[in-house]
KETI-711184 format. One line per 8 residues: number of its first residue (from 0); their letters; for each residue z negated, x negated, y negated of C-alpha. Coordinates in steps of 0.001 Angstrom, whole numbers, plus 500000, padded with zeros to 6 digits. Example, Ala and Ser with C-alpha at 12.3 -4.5 7.8 and 13.67 -1.06 7.14 Angstrom:
<atoms>
0	AS	492200/487700/504500 ~ 492860/486330/501060
</atoms>
This chain:
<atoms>
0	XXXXXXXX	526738/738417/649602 ~ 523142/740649/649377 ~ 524376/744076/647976 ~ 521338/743204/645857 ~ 522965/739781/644984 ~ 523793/741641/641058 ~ 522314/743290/638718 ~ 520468/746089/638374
8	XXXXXXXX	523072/747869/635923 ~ 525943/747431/638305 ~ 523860/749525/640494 ~ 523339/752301/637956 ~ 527052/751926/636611 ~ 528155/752404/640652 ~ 525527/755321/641457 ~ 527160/757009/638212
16	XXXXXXXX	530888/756516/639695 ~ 529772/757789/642948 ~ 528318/761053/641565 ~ 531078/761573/639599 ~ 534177/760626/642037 ~ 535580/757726/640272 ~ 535947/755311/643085 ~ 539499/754642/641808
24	XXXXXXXX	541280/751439/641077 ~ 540558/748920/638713 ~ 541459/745560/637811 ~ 538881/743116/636009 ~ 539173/739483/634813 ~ 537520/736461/634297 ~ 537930/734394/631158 ~ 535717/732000/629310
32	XXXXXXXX	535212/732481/625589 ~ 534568/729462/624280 ~ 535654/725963/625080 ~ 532657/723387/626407 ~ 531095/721369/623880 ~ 533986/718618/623165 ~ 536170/719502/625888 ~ 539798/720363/625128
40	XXXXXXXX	539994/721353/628781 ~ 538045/722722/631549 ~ 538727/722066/635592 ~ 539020/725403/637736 ~ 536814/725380/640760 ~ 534622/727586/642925 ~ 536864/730254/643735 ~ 536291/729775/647015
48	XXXXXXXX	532519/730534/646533 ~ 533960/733414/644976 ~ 535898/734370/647743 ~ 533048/733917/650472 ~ 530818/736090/648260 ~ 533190/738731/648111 ~ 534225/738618/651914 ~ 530212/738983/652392
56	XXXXXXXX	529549/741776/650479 ~ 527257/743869/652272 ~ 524092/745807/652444 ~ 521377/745635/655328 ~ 519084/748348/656292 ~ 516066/746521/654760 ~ 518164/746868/651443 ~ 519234/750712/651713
64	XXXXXXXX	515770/750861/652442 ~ 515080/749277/649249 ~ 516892/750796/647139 ~ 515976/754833/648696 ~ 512594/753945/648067 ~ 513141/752637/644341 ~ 514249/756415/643616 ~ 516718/755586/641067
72	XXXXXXXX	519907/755977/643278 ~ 521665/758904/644800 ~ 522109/759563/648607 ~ 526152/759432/647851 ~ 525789/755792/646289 ~ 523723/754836/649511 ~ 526022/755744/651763 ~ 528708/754480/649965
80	XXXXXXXX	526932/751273/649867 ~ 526022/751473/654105 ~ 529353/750606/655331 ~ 530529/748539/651808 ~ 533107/746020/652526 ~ 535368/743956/650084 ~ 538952/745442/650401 ~ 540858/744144/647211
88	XXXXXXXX	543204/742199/646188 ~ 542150/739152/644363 ~ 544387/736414/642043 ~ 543009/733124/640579 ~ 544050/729817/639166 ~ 544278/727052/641756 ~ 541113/725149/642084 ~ 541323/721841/640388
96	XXXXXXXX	543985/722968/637704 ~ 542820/721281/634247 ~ 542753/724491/631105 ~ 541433/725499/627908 ~ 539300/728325/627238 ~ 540767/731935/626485 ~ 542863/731977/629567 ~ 542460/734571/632666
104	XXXXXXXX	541227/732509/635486 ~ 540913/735010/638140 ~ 541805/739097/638571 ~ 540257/740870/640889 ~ 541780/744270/642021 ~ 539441/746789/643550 ~ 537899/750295/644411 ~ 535779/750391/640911
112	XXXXXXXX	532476/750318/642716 ~ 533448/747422/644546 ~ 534920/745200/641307 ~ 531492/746775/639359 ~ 528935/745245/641993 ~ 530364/741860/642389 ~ 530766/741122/638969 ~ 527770/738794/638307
120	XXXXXXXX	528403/736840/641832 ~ 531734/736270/640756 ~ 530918/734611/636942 ~ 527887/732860/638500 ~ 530461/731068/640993 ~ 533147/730676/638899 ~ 531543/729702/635912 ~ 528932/726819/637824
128	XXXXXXXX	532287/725647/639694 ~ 533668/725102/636480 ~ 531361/723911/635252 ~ 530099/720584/637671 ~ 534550/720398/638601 ~ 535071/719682/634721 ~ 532115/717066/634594 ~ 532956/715538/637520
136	XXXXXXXX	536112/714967/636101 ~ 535481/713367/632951 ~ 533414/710976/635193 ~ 536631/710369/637702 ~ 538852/709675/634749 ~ 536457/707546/632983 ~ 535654/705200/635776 ~ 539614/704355/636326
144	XXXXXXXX	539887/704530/639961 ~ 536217/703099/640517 ~ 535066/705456/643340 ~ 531915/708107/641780 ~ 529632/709252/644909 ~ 527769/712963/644030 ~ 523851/711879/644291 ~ 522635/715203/642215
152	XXXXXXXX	520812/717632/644874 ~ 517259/716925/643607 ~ 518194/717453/640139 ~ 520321/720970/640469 ~ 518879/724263/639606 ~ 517165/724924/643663 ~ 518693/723560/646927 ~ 521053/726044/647436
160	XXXXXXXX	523621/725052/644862 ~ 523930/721433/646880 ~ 527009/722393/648847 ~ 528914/724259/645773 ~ 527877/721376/643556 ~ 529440/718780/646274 ~ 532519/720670/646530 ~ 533467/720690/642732
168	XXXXXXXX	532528/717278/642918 ~ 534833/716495/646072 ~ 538218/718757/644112 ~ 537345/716922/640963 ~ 538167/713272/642443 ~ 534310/712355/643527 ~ 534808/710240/646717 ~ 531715/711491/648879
176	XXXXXXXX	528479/713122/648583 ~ 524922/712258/649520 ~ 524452/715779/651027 ~ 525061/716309/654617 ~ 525196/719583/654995 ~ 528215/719366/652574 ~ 529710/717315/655044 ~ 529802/720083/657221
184	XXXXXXXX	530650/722751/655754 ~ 533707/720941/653984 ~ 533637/717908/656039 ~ 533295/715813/652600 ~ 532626/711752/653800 ~ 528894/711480/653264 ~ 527119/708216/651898 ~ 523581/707060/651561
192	XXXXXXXX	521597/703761/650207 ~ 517751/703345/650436 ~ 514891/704718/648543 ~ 512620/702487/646444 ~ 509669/703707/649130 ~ 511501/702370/651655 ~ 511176/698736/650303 ~ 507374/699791/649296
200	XXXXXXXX	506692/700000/652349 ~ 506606/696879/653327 ~ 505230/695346/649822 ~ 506658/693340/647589 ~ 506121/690105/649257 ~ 508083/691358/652452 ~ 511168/692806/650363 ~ 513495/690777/652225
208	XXXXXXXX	511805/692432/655504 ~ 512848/695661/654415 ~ 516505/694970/653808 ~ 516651/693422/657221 ~ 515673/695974/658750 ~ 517712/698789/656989 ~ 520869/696258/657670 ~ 519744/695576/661056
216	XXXXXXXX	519490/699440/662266 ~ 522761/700165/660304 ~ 525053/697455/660725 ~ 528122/699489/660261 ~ 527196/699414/656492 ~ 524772/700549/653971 ~ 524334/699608/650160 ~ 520091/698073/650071
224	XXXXXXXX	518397/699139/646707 ~ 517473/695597/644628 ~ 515450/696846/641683 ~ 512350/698037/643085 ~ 510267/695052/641456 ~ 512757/692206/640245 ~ 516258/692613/640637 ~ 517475/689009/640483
232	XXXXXXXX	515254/688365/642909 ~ 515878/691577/644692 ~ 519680/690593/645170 ~ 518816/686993/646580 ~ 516735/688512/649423 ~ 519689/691070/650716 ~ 521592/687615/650714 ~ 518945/686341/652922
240	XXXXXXXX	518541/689464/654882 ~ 521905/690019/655722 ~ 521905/685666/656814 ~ 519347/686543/658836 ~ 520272/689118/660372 ~ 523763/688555/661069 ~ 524561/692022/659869 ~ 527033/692614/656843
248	XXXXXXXX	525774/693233/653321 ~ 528304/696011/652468 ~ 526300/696729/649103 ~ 524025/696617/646591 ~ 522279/699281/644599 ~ 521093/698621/640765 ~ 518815/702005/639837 ~ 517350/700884/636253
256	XXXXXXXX	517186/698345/633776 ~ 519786/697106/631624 ~ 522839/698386/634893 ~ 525535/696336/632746 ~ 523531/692973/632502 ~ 522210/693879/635993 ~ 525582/693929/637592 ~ 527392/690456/635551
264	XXXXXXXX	523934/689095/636975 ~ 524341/690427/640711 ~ 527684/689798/640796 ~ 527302/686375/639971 ~ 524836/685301/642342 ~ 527056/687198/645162 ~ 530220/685585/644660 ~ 528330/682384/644860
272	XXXXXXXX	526685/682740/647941 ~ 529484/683630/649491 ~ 528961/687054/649020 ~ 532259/688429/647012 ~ 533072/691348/649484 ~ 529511/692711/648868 ~ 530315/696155/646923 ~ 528160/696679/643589
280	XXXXXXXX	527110/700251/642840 ~ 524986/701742/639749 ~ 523322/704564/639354 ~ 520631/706168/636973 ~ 521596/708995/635047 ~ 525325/707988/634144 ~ 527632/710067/632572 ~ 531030/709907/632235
288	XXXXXXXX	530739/707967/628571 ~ 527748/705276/629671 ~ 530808/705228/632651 ~ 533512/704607/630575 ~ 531381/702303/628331 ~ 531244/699959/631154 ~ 534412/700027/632563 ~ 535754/699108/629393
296	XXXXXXXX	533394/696163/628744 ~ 534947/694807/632142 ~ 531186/695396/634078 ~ 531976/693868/637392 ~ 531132/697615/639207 ~ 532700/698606/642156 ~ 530592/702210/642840 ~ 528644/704920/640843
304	XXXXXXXX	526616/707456/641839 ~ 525947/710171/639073 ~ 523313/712527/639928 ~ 520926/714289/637242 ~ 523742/714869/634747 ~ 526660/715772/636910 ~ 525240/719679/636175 ~ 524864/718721/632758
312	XXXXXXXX	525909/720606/629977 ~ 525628/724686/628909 ~ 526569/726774/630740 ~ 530100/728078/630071 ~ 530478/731247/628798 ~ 532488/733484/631476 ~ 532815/736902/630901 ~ 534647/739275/633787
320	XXXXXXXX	536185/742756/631797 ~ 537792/745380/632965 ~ 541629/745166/632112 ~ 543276/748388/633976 ~ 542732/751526/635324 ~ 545295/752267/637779 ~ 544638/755495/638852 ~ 543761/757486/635878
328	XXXXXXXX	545509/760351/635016 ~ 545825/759611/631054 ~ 548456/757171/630480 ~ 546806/756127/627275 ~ 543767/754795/629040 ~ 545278/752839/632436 ~ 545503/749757/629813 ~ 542700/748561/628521
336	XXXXXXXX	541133/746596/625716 ~ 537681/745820/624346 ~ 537559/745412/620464 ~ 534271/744246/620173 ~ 534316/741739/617151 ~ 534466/738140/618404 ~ 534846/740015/621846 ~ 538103/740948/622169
344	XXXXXXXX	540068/741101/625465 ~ 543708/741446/626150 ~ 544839/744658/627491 ~ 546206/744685/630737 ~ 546916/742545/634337 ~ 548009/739500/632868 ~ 549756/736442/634390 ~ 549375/732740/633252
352	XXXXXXXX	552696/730422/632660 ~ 552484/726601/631480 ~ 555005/724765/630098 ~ 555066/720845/629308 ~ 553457/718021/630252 ~ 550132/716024/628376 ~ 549754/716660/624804 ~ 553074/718597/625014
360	XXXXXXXX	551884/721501/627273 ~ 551615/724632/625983 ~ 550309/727959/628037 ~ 551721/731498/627547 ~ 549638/735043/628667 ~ 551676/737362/629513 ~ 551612/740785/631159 ~ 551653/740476/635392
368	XXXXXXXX	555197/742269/635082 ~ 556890/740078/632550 ~ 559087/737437/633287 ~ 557908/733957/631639 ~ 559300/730372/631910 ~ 556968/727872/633378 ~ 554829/727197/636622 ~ 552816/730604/637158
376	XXXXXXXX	549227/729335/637780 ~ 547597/732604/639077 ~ 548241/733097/642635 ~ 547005/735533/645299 ~ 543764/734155/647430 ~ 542468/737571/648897 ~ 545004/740765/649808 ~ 543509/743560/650613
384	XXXXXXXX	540011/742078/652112 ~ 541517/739456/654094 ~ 541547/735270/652432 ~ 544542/733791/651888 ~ 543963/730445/653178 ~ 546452/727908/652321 ~ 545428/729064/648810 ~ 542255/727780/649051
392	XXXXXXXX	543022/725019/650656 ~ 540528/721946/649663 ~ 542638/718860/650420 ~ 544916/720369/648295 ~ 542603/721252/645584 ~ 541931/717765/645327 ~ 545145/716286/645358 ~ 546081/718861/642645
400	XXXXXXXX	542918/717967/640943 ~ 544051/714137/640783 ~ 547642/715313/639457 ~ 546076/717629/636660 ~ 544001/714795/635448 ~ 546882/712722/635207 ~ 548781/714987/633425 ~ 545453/716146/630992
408	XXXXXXXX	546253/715721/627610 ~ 543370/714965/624967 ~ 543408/718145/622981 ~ 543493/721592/624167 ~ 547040/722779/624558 ~ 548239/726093/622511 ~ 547853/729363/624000 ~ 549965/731468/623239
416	XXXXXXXX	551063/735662/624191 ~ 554213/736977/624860 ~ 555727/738721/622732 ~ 555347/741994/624833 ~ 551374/741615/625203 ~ 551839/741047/621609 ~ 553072/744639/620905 ~ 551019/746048/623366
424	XXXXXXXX	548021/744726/621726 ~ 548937/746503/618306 ~ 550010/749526/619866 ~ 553664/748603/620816 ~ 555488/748568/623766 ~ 555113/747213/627022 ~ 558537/747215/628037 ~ 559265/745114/631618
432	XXXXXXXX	561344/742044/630468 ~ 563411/740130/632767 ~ 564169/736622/632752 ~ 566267/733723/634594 ~ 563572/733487/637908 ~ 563326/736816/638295 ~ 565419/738807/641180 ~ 566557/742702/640161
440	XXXXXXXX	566445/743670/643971 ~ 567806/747091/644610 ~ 567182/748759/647598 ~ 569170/751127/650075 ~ 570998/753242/646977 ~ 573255/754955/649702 ~ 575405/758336/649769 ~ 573113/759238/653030
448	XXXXXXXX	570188/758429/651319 ~ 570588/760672/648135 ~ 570810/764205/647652 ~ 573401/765353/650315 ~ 573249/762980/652550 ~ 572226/762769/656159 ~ 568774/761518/655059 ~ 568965/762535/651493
456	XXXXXXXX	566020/761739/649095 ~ 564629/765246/647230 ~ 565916/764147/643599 ~ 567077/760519/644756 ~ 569711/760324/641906 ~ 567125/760592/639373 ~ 566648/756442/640036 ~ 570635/755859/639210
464	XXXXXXXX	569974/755602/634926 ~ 567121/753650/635556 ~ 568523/751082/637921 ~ 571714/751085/635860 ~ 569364/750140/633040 ~ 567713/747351/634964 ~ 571048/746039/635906 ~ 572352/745498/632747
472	XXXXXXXX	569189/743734/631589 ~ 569086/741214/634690 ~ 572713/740604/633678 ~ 571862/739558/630243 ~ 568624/737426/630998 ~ 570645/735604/634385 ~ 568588/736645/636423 ~ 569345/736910/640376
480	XXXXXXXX	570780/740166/641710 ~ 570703/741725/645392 ~ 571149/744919/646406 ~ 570573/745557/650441 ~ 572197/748465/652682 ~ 571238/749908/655931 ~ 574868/749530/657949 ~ 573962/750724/661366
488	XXXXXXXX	576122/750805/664705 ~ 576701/753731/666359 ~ 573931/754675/668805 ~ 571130/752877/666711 ~ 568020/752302/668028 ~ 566450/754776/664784 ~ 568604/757381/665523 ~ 567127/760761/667250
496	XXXXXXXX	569381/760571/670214 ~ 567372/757394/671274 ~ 564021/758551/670685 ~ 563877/757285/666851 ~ 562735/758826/663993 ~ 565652/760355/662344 ~ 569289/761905/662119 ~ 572401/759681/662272
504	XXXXXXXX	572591/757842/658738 ~ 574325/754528/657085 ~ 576613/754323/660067 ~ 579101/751122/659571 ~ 582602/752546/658456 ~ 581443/755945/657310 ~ 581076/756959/653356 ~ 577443/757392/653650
512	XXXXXXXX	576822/753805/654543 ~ 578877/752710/651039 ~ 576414/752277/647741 ~ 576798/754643/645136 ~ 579699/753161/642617 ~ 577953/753893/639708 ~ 575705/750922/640327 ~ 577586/747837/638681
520	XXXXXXXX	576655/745340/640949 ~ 578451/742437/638596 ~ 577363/739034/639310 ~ 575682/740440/642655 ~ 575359/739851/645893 ~ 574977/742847/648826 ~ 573076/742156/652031 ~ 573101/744208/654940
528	XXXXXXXX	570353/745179/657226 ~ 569843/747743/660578 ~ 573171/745814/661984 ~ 571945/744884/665324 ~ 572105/748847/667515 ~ 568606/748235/669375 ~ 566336/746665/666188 ~ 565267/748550/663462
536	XXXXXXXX	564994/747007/659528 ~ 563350/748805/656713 ~ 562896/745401/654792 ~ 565661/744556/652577 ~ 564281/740850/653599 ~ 564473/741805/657183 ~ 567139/739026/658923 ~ 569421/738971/655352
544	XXXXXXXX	568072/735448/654809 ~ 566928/737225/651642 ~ 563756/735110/651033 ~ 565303/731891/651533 ~ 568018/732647/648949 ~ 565350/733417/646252 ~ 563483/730078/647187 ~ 567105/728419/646653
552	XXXXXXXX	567443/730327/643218 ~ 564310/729218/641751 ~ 563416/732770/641988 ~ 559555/733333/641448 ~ 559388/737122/641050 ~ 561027/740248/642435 ~ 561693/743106/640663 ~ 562092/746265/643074
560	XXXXXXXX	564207/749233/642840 ~ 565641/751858/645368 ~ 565189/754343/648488 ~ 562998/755512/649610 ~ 559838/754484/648213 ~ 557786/755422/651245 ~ 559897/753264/653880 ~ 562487/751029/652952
568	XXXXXXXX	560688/749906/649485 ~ 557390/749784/650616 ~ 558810/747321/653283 ~ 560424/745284/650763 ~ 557701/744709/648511 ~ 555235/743923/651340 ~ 557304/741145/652441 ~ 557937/739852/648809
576	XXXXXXXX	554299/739511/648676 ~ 553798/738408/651534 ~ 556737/735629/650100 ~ 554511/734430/647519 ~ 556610/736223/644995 ~ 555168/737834/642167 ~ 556418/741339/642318 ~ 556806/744293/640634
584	XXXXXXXX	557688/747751/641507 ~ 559591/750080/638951 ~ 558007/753460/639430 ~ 561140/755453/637945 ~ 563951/753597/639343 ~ 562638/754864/642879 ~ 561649/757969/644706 ~ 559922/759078/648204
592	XXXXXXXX	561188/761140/651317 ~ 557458/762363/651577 ~ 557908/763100/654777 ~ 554353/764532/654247 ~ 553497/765488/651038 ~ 552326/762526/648584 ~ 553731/759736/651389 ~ 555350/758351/647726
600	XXXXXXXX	552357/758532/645941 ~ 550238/756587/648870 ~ 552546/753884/648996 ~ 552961/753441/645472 ~ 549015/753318/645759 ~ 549159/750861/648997 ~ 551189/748135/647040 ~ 549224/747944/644018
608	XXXXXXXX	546239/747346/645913 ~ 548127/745173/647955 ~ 548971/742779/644841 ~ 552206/744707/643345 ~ 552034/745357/639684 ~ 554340/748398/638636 ~ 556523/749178/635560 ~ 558909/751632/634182
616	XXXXXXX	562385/750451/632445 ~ 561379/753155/629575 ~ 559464/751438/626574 ~ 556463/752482/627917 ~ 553222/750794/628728 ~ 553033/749048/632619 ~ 550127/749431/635202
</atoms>
């Protein structure tokens, strides 16, 4: 993506933030306002045209050059822009999930300047994804299994949207494109017939030459176009030509005319010949209702190819907002919310949960921290600059794709908030609510790590009435508990004496390995870690199985608590993440050594940007 691949305000907006030091970080999100024309439901796709843009954000020399010369921008936002690479965090529905408008389909989490610039290169991919994925799929589902073939490159706004165009096409159930180069770039089976010039060629009087001589050179199977001048007559000569020739007639192509007369007619005068493997295919600007008109009439059709309406349609109405500002020193204005009228956006990060199936589904927004029922449908695709691939996985977009249309009922499904977005949104709280998949994971709350202690934390026991707090609230909603302990042998590889980094601590046996007893661990379970005397563990999922029991539990987010939030936290909710568990950090129920001043503060910093979300167990508002 062309640094100049935006618009010109994004520029301004960035040279602004540049001059003024507020590179800090934000989180934006994508939503669409309004529902498509007679759609209850819209089909996600072209994230991953959103990820490539992002991963190719940069600016050449040509473009600095550019811009120095247009006068407008400072020397700060220049350089700033000379070395600018994408290195957030980004979260987005699966491509090929079926929804209705007013739902967050993708979050991206950023250095402002970053999440500023990219904004119109992320609605323009989104948004035309969408867009052709949701067509496509009416089509799919109208033709009941009938295999739909994407024929639409001439008739898209310029060449260049041929490949994204295919690929919706491909996750929304198409079975293969006319496009090549979208065969290799997503190795989608490619398909081809004739051109009426073809037969022209040769004049009407030698059509039958002209089939023979497409079947001929392509034995291994092409569909030869009948309607150039009469298609009754058009179909009796591919008999002939394929007779003649000894090669198969695979297909047929009908282009115009009366396509439901035209294929009773064809497929008549194939079955008698002999002819009932030959495949018929239509084309000539179908949509998914002239599709479904014909399926239902019983047209003997085997094939369609859609082409000059499969971008049909206006354009959907995406909008990307800023939601959070997690770095900013006024409480009051890290959560955000635009009250335009008719423009309002829900303050906050936000996660999606649907329950249901068909007309029975119903879809909840809810803050990122809260714990909701239901499959979570935003999921992590970038962290921290680098793609998370299985999640963009196409095979699997496609099989989901097939799945969601099954399971599509025909009216939108309710949205609806949870009840702590509600309060949030009039001024409320935003209290961190637990729930029955959620794990209350409490790390390393040890006599040698608090005040004391032979590694105490400055002010450690601060986090005790917090985590006590958090404890009894897991308890109530059943949700999963673990606390972890460092229980080291004697001589541990960590320990000074053998070159590691600190005192003698946690030793197995001693007092200051023991949790503090004022943490009712009821209903828990305690892991240890550090237990093997030459292997370190900061990771309270280090070799405890830990990760595996939460899979087991039904567990899809983890809640984190403890000491020291500069080692053995940080640790823990890195590998949560890297789990595929949603996960939240509770910023007072934990506390740094800051070993150097502000370690705490960085790592708090590292894990938002690395996908955390934070909260506090006070009824106050949550990053």
């Amino acid at each position: 993506m062309s640094v100049l691949t935006t618009d010109l305000y994004t520029l301004t907006m960035a040279d602004t933030f540049v001059r003024h030091g507020r590179d800090d970080l934000v989180s934006f999100e994508v939503t669409v306002r309004r529902p498509p024309p007679g759609r209850p439901w819209m089909m996600v796709a072209g994230v991953r045209e959103v990820v490539d843009g992002l991963l190719g954000l940069s600016a050449t020399t040509e473009e600095l050059a550019w811009l120095r010369d247009d006068g407008r921008f400072s020397a700060a936002l220049l350089d700033a822009l000379a070395g600018l690479r994408f290195t957030g965090t980004v979260w987005a529905v699966a491509e090929g999930t079926c929804l209705p408008a007013g739902v967050p389909l993708l979050r991206v989490t950023a250095p402002r300047v970053q999440a500023t610039i990219v904004e119109p290169v992320v609605l323009a991919a989104l948004n035309y994804g969408t867009r052709v994925a949701t067509t496509a799929a009416e089509a799919v589902r109208a033709a009941a299994g009938r295999p739909i073939y994407d024929f639409s490159l001439r008739r898209l706004d310029g060449p260049e949207a041929g490949p994204a165009t295919a690929r919706a096409a491909w996750v929304a159930g198409f079975a293969g494109t006319a496009l090549p180069l979208a065969g290799l770039l997503h190795g989608i089976p490619t398909v081809g017939t004739m051109a009426h010039h073809a037969v022209m060629a040769h004049g009407e009087e030698h059509e039958e030459d002209a089939f023979a001589e497409t079947l001929a050179d392509h034995p291994e199977g092409t569909a030869v176009l009948v309607d150039t001048y009469d298609t009754p007559r058009g179909i009796d000569r591919a008999i002939a030509a394929s007779r003649r020739t000894g090669s198969p007639l695979r297909g047929i192509r009908i282009d115009s005319g009366d396509l439901a007369a035209g294929a009773r007619d064809a497929r008549a005068r194939l079955d008698a010949a002999g002819f009932g493997d030959t495949r018929i295919m239509l084309s000539g600007d179908l949509d998914a209702a002239s599709i479904g008109a014909m399926v239902r009439e019983g047209v003997p059709v085997d094939d369609f190819g859609l082409g000059t309406r499969l971008r049909a349609g206006e354009p959907l109405g995406g909008v990307y907002k800023l939601c959070a500002q997690h770095d900013v020193d006024d409480p009051a204005r890290r959560v955000v919310m635009k009250r335009s009228p008719g423009k309002e956006t829900d303050p906050g990060v936000h996660g999606l949960a649907r329950r249901g199936t068909g007309d029975d589904t119903e879809l909840e927004i809810h803050l990122a921290h809260e714990a909701t029922p239901g499959e979570p449908l935003l999921r992590p695709v970038v962290r921290l600059g680098v793609p998370v691939d299985a999640a963009l996985d196409l095979s699997a977009a496609r099989e989901r794709a097939a799945s969601e249309l099954a399971r599509a009922g025909t009216t939108a499904p309710p949205v609806r908030r949870s009840r702590a977005l509600r309060e949030l949104r009039s001024g409320l709280s935003g209290e961190l609510l637990l729930g029955p998949d959620d794990a209350l994971v409490v790390v390393d709350v040890q006599h040698d790590f608090l005040p004391g202690g032979a590694l105490g934390v400055p002010d450690g026991d601060r986090v005790l009435a917090p985590i006590g707090r958090l404890l009894d609230r897991a308890r109530e909603a059943g949700a999963t508990i673990v606390a972890s302990r460092d229980r080291h042998p004697e001589g541990h590889v960590s320990f000074a004496a053998r070159g590691g980094p600190w005192p003698p601590h946690c030793v197995a046996g001693t007092t200051g390995a023991e949790l503090h007893p004022d943490l009712d661990l009821t209903g828990g379970v305690v892991l240890e870690k550090g237990t093997d005397v030459d292997r370190d563990a900061y990771s309270a999922f280090d070799g405890t199985g830990l990760l595996d029991r939460l899979r087991a539990a039904g567990v899809r987010r983890a809640v984190v608590c403890g000491l020291a939030t500069d080692y053995c936290v940080r640790a823990t909710v890195l590998d949560a993440l890297d789990g595929g568990l949603e996960t939240v950090l509770i910023t007072d129920a934990v506390a740094a050594v800051d070993v150097a001043p502000g370690d705490g503060d960085r790592a708090v910093d590292e894990l938002r940007a690395a996908g955390a979300t934070t909260a506090t167990t006070t009824p106050a508002r949550a990053d």
